[in-house]
C-alpha positions as CSV (number, residue, x, y, z in Angstrom):
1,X,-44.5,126.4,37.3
2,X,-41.1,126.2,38.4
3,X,-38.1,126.1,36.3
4,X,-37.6,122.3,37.0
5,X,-41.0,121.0,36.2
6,X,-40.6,122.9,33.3
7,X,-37.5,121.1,31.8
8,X,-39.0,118.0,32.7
9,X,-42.5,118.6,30.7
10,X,-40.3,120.0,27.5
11,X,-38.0,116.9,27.9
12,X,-41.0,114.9,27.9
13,X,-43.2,116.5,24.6
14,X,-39.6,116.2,23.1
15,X,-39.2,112.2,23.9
16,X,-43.1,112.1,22.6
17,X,-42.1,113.7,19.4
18,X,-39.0,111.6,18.8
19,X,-40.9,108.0,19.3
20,X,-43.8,109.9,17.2
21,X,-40.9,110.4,14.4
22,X,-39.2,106.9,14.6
23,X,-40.0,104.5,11.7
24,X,-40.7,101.2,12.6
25,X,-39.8,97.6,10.9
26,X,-41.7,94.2,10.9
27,X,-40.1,91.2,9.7
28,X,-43.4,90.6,7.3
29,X,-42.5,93.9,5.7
30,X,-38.8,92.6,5.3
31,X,-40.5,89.4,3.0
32,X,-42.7,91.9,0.8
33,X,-40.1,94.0,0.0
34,X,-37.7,90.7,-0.5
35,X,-40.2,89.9,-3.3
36,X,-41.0,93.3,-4.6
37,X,-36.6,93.4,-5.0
38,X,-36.2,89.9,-6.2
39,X,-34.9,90.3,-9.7
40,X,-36.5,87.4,-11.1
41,X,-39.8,88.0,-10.1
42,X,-40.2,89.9,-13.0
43,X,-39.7,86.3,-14.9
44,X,-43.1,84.9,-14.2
45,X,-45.1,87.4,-16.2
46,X,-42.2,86.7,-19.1
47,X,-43.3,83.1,-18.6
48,X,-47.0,83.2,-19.1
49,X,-46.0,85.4,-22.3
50,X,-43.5,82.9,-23.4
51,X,-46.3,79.8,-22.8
52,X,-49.2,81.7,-24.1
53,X,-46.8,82.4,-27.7
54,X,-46.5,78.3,-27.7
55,X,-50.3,77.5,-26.8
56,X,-50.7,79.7,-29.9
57,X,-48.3,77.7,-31.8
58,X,-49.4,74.5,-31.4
59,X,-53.1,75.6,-31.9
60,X,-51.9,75.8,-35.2
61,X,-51.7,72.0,-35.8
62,X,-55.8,72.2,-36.1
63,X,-55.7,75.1,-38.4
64,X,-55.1,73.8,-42.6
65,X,-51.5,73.6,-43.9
66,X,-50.7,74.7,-47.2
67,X,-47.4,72.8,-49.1
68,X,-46.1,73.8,-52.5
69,X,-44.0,71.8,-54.0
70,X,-42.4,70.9,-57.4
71,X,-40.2,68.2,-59.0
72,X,-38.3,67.8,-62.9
73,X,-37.3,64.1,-63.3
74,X,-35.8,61.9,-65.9
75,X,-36.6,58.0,-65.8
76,X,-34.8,55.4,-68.0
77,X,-38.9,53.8,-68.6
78,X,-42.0,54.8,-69.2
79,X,-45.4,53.3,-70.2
80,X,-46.4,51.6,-73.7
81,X,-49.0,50.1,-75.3
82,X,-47.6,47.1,-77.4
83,X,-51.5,46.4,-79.1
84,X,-50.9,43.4,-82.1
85,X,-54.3,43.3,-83.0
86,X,-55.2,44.2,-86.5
87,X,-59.2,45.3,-85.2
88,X,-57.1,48.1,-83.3
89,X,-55.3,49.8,-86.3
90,X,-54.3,53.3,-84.3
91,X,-50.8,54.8,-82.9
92,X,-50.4,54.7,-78.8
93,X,-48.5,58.3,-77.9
94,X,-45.0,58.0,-76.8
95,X,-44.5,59.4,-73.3
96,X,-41.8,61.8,-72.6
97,X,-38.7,60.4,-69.8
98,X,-38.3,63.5,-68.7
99,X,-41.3,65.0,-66.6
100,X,-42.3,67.7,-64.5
101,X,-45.0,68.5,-61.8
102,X,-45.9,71.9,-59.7
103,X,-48.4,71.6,-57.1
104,X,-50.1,73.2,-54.0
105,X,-51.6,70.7,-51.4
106,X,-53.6,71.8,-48.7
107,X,-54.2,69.3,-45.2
108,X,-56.2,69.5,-42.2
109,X,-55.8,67.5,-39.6
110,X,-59.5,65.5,-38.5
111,X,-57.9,63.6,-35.8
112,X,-54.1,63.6,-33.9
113,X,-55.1,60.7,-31.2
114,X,-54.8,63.7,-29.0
115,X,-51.2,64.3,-29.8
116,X,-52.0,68.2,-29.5
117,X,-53.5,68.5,-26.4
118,X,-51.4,66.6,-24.6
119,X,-48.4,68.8,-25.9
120,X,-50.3,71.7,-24.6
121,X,-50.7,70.6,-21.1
122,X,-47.0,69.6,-21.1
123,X,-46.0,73.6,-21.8
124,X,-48.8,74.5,-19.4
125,X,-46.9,72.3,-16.6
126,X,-43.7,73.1,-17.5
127,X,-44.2,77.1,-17.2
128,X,-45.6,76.1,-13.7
129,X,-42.7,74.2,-13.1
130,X,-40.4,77.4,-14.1
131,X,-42.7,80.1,-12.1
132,X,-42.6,77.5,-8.7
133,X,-38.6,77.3,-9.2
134,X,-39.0,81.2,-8.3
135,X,-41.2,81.0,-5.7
136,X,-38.4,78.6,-4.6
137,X,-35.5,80.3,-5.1
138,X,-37.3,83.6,-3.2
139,X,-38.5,81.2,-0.2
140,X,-34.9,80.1,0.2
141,X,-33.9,84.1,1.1
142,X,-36.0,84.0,4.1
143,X,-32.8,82.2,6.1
144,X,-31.1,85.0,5.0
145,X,-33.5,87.8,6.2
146,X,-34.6,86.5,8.8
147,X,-30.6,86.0,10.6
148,X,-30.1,89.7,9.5
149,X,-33.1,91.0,10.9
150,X,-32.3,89.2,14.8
151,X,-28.8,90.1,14.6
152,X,-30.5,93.5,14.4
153,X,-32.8,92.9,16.9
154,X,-30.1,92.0,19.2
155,X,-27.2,94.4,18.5
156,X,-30.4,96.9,19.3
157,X,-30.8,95.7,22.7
158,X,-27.2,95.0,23.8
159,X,-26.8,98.8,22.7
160,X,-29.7,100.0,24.6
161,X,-28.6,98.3,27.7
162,X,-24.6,99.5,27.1
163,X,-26.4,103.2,26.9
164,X,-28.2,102.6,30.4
165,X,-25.1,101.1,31.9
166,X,-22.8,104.4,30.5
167,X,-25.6,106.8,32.1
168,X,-25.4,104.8,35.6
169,X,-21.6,104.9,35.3
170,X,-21.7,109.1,34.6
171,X,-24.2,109.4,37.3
172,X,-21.7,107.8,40.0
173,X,-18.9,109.6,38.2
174,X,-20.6,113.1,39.0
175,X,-20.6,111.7,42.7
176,X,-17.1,110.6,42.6
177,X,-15.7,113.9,41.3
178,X,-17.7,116.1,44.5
179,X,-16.4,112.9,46.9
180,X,-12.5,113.2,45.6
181,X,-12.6,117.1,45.8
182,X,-13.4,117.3,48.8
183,X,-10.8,114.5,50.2
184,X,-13.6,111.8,51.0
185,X,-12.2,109.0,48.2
186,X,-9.7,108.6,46.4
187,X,-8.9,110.0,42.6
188,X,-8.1,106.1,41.9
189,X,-12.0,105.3,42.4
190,X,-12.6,108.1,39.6
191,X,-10.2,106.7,37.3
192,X,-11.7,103.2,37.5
193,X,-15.2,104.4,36.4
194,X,-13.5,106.3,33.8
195,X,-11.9,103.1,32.2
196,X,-15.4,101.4,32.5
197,X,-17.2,103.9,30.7
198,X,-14.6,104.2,28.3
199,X,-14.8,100.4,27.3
200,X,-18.6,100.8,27.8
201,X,-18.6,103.3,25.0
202,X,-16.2,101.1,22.9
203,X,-18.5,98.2,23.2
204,X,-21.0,100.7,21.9
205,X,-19.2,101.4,18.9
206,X,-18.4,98.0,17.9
207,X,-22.3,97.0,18.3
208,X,-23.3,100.0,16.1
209,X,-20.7,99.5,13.0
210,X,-21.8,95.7,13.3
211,X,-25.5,96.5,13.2
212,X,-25.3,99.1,10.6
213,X,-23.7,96.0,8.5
214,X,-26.3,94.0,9.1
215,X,-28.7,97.1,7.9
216,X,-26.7,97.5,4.8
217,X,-26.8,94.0,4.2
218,X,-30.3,94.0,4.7
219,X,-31.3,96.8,2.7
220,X,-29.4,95.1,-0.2
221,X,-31.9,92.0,0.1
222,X,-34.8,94.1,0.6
223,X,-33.9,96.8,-2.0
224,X,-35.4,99.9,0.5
225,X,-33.3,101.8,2.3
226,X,-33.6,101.5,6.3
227,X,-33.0,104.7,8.4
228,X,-30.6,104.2,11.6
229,X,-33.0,104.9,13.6
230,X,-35.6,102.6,12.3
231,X,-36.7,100.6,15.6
232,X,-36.9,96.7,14.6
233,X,-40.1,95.0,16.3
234,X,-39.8,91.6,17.6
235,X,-41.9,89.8,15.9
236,X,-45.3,88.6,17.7
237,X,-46.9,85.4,16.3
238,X,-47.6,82.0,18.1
239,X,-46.2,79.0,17.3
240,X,-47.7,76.8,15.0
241,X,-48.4,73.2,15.8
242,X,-50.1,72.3,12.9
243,X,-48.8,68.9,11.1
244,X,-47.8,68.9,7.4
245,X,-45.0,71.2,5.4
246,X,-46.3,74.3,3.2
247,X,-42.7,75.1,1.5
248,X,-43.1,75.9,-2.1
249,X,-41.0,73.3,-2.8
250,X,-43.8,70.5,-2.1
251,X,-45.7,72.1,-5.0
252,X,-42.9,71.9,-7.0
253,X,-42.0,68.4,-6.2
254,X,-45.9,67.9,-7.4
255,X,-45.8,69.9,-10.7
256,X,-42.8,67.7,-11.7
257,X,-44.4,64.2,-11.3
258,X,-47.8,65.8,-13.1
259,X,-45.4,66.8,-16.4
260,X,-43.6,62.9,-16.0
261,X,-47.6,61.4,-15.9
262,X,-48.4,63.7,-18.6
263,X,-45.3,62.7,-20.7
264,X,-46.6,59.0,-20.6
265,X,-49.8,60.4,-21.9
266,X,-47.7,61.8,-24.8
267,X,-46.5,58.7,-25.3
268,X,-49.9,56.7,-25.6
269,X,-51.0,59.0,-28.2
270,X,-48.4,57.3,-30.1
271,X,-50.1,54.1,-30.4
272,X,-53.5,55.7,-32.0
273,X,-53.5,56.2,-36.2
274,X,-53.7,59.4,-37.2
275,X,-56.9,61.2,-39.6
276,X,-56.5,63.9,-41.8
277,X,-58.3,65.4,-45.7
278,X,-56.1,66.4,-48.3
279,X,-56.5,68.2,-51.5
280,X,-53.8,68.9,-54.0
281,X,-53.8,70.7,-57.5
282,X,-50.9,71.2,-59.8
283,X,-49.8,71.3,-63.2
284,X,-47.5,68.8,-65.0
285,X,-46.3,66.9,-67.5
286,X,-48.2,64.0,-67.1
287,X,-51.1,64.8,-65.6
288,X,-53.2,62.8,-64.2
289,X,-53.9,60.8,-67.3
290,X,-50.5,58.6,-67.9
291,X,-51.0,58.5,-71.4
292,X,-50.8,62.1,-72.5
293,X,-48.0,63.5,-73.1
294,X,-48.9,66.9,-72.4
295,X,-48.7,69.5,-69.5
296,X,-52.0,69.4,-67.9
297,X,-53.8,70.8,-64.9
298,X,-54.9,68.1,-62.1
299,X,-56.4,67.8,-58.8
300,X,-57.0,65.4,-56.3
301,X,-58.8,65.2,-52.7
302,X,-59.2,62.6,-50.4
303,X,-58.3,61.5,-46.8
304,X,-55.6,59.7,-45.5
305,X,-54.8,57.9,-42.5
306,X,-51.1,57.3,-40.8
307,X,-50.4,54.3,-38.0
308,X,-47.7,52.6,-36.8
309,X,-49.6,49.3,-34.8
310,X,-46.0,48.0,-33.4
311,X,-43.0,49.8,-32.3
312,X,-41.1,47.5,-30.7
313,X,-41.8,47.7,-27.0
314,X,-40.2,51.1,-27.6
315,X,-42.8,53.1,-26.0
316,X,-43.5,50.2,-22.8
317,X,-39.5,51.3,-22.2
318,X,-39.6,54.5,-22.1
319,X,-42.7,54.5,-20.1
320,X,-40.8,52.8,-17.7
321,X,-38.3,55.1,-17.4
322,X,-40.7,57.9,-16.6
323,X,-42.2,55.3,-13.7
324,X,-38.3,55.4,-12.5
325,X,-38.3,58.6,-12.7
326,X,-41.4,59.3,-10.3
327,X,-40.2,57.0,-7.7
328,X,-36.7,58.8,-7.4
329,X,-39.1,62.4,-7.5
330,X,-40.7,60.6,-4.6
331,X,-37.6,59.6,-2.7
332,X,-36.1,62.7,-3.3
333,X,-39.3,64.4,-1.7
334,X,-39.8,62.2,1.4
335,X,-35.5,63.2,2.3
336,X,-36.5,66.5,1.7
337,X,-39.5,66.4,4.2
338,X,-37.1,64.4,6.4
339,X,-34.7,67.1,6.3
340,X,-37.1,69.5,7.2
341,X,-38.5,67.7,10.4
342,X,-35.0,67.5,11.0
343,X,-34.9,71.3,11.6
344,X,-38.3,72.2,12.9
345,X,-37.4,69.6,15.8
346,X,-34.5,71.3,16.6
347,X,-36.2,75.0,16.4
348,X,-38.6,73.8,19.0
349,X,-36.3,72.4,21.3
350,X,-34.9,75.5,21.3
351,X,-37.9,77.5,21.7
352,X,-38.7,75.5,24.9
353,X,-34.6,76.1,26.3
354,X,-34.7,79.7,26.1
355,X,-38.4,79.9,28.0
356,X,-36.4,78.2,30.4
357,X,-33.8,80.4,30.0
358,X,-35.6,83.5,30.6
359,X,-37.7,82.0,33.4
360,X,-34.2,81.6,34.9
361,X,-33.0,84.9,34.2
362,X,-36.0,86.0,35.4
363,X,-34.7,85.3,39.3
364,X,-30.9,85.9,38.7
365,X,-31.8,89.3,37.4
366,X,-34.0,89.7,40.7
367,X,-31.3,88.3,43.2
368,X,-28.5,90.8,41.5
369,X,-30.5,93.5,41.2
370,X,-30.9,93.0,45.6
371,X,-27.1,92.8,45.4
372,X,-26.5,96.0,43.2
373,X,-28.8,98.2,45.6
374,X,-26.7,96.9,48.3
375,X,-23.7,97.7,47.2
376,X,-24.7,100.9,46.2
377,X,-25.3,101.7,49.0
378,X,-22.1,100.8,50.7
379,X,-20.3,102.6,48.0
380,X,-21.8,106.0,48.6
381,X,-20.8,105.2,52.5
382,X,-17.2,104.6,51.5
383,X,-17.4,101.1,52.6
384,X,-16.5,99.1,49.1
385,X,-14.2,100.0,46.6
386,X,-15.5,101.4,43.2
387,X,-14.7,97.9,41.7
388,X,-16.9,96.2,43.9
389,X,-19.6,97.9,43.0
390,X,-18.7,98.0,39.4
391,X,-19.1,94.4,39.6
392,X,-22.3,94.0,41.1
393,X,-23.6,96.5,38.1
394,X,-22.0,94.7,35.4
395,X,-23.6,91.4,36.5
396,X,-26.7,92.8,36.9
397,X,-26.5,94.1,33.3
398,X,-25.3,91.0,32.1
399,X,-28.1,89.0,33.7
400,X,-30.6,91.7,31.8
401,X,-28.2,91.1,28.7
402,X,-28.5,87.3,28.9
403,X,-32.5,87.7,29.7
404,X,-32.9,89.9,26.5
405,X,-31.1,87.3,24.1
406,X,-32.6,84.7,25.5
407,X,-36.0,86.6,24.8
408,X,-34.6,87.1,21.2
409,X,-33.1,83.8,20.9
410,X,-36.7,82.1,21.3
411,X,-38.7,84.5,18.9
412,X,-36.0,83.8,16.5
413,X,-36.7,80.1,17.1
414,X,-40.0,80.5,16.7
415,X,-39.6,82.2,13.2
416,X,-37.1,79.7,12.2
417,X,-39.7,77.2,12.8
418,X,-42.7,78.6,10.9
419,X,-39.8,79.3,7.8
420,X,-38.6,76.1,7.2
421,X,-42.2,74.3,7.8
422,X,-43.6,76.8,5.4
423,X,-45.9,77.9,8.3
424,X,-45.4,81.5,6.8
425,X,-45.1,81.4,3.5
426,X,-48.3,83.5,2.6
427,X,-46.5,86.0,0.7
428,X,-44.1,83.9,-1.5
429,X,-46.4,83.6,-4.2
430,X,-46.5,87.7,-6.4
431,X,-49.7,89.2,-5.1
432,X,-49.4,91.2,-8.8
């Protein structure tokens, strides 16, 4: 094996080894690691906690309440007998004014009118209502990912076709230098490529400091770090056509007219009496004989019943201001979904320009590639000046350059499309 072949087969295990080595990025592994980072995805768990301590506390309205209480009072009247009979020849006791009374009374509730369970299913909707505001807040990042992650995507491809353009440009500079040392072109030609390459390598510089912003500003969403050399994939997936909008905040628009039905079930309870048993013992002074004037123990049990039959068309009002509030829930859904037609529209018309697009650039880049080969080829004959031919390369790369954002342009479409339809929003919800 000669020394050439040689240098090719290590340069080519060592190319193998690099791509083997190079870490590569999906925009689905950009969401997961959105919500693994999100800060306040560590709120729904606190929620369920928070809701489950409530549940608990209103499960204690069916459980017995125990009520001590006391009173010392003075009253300017008290019972007598007045008896003026002599058959009844005996002395009625005088009752004290002052008199005092300790007691312990215990209640359990038979029946609330379903004042309880009602409450309960409010705090269950309402912890919904919080953990969906989340899943909300999180959805609304994805605009942000996903312009970061195709600004990537493109700085990555204008760079790779700068680097291809800067090794043409050294490859006709080596000519060059052999052509002007030996008198067959002028050192004016060399200087020329010089200057391009030079502002080849400056464009180069600008696209990496603006991508490794975009990287930074990425891993800051995303909370993982992103090694430079991380190659960004464009993202495969088909374009959805399915009617309807899966955003999260649909469900949340739902959860928030279920707690304002739920409320008006709150407020029917109102209307229904309310059952429970009692018992109460105490000591005092009277007891429960009027006519002694001495500290006794007592104790009653019983049931008792609360109701208020008319209230004023109090709760018919505010029932009607729940209904109000429903119907503006309702408009402010259907502008929302409006809103969002709005922008898949748009997203699709531009998927369908920039397959034109491409299908265009697809027979420049043919028709200045021709061009290119031909002036090449009158350049190494000395027929054309270095700047002709310069130009025929840099339109042929910026037909390739055009082609390539176009081709980014309509993936980026596409994902804008599935985002805001909620075409994609598998992974928004905490698979923990």
């Amino acid at each position: 094996m000669n020394m050439k072949k040689l240098k090719i087969l290590m340069l080519f295990i060592l190319l193998s080894l690099a791509v083997q080595a190079q870490d590569f990025i999906t925009i689905d592994t950009c969401y997961n690691r959105l919500e693994k980072n999100y800060p306040t995805m560590k709120n729904p768990a606190l929620i369920s906690e928070a809701v489950s301590i409530k549940m608990k506390s209103l499960n204690t309205n069916y459980l017995p309440q125990l009520n001590i209480g006391g009173q010392a009072t003075w009253q300017s009247d008290v019972t007598k007998l007045e008896i003026d009979n002599p058959m009844f020849d005996f002395e009625t006791p005088d009752i004290s004014k002052d008199q005092y009374k300790l007691y312990a009374e215990l209640s359990q509730v038979i029946w609330d009118g379903g004042a309880t369970s009602v409450a309960k299913e409010i705090e269950d909707i309402a912890g919904r209502i919080e953990k969906q505001q989340i899943y909300v807040d999180l959805y609304a990042l994805r605009q942000q990912v996903n312009a970061l992650y195709f600004s990537v995507l493109m700085l990555q491809e204008q760079i790779n076709v700068f680097e291809i353009q800067k090794a043409g440009i050294e490859d006709k500079l080596k000519e060059i230098r052999v052509a002007v040392e030996n008198d067959m072109i002028l050192p004016a030609s060399e200087k020329e490529l010089e200057v391009t390459k030079m502002s080849i390598e400056q464009q180069i510089y600008e696209a990496e400091q603006t991508r490794k912003t975009a990287l930074l500003m990425l891993e800051l969403l995303t909370g993982s770090e992103i090694p430079e050399l991380t190659q960004f994939l464009l993202p495969a997936c088909d374009l959805s056509l399915q009617k309807g909008i899966g955003r999260p905040e649909i469900d949340a628009f739902a959860l928030q007219k279920q707690r304002l039905e739920v409320q008006k079930e709150m407020l029917t309870t109102q209307r229904y009496p309310q059952f429970a048993a009692f018992g109460q013992a105490g000591y005092g002074r009277p007891g429960l004989n009027m006519l002694s004037d001495d500290f006794e123990p007592f104790a009653i049990v019983g049931v008792k019943f609360s109701w208020s039959p008319w209230h004023w068309n109090n709760i018919q009002h505010k029932k009607q201001m729940l209904d109000l509030s429903v119907q503006q829930l309702n408009n402010k859904e259907e502008a929302f979904r409006q809103s969002i037609q709005t922008q898949a529209e748009q997203y699709l018309n531009d998927v369908h320009v920039n397959e034109e697009m491409m299908s265009r650039d697809e027979a420049i880049i043919g028709l200045r590639s021709d061009i290119r080969e031909t002036k090449e080829s009158q350049f190494v004959q000395g027929s054309i000046t270095a700047s002709e031919y310069l130009e025929a390369v840099n339109q042929e790369t910026a037909a390739k350059v055009q082609q390539e954002i176009h081709r980014i342009k309509k993936s980026k479409a596409i994902i804008q499309y599935l985002t805001v339809t909620g075409k994609n929003k598998d992974n928004y919800e905490s698979n923990e």
